[in-house]
Every structure is written in C-alpha cells, then in structure tokens.
C-alpha positions as CSV (number, residue, x, y, z in Angstrom):
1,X,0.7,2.3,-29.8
2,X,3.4,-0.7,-30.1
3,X,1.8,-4.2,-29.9
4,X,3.1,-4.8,-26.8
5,X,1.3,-1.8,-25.0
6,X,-2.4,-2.7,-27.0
7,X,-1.6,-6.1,-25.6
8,X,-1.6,-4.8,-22.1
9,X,-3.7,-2.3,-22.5
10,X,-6.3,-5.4,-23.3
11,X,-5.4,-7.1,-20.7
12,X,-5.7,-4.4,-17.9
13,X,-9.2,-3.8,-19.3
14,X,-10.6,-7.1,-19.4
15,X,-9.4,-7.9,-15.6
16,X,-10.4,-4.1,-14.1
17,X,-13.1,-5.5,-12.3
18,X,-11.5,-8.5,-11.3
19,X,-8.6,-6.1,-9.7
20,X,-10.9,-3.7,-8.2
21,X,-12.8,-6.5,-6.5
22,X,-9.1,-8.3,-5.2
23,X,-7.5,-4.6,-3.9
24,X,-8.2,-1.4,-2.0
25,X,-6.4,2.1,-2.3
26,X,-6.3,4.4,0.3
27,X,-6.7,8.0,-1.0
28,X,-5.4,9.7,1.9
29,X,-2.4,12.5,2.5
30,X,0.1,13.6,5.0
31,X,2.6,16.6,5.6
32,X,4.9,16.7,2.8
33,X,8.2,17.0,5.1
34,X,6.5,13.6,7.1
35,X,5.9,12.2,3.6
36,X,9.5,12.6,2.4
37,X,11.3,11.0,5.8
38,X,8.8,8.5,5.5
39,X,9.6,7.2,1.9
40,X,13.6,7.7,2.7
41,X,13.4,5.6,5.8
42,X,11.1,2.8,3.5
43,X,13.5,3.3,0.6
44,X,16.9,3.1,3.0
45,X,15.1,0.1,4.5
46,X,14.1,-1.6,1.3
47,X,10.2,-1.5,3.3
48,X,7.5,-1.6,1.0
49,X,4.2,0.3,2.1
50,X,2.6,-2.5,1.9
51,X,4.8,-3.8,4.5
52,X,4.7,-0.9,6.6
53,X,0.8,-0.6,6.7
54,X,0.6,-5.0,7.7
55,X,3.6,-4.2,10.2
56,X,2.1,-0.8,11.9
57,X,-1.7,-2.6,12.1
58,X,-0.2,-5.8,13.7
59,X,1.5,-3.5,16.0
60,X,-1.2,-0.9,17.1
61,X,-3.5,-4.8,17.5
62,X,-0.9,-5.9,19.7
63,X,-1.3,-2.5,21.7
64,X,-4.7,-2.4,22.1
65,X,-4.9,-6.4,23.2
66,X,-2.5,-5.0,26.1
67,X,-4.1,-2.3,26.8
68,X,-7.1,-4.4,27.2
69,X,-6.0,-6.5,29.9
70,X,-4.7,-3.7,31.9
C-alpha cells in the first residue's frame, strides 16, 4: 500500500460510524434496459441521483398535497 492509500484507509476507518450515522443507501434494483435510459438521461443531463431522488420526492409531495384537496 502507498502512504497515501494507508492514510485514507485510516481515515475511512476511524469516521465509519460517523458516516453510517450521517447517510443511508438504498439497496434496491430495477430493469436493466430502465436502468441504462435512466443513467444516460442523468448523465446527458449532468443530474446526480441524488438530485433525482430530492427532485422526484418533492414532486410526488406536491401530487399527493393536490390530490388531497380534491
């Protein structure tokens, strides 16, 4: 190992828990031809998935509050 990657490895040990604590992954899959549109639209589109996942639950609130008051 060069210094550098014992230096991070260190580092990415000693703040696991912190990360684990600050951040969730979604273990989750989908049709591989859905998959592969998906990540060329987000890559044409310079979308992160992070992005998409704040902008899609924002919209699907904004839905349901409408829905609601019909």
């Amino acid at each position: 190992m060069t210094d550098k990657s014992i230096i991070d490895k260190r580092y990415e040990d000693k703040h696991k828990e912190e990360r684990k604590a600050a951040h969730a992954v979604w273990g989750t899959s989908m049709r591989r031809d859905d998959f592969e549109r998906l990540n060329g639209f987000l890559k044409d589109n310079r979308i992160t998935k992070v992005e998409l996942i704040y902008a899609g639950w924002a919209a699907l609130g904004k839905r349901i509050e409408e829905n609601k008051k019909e």
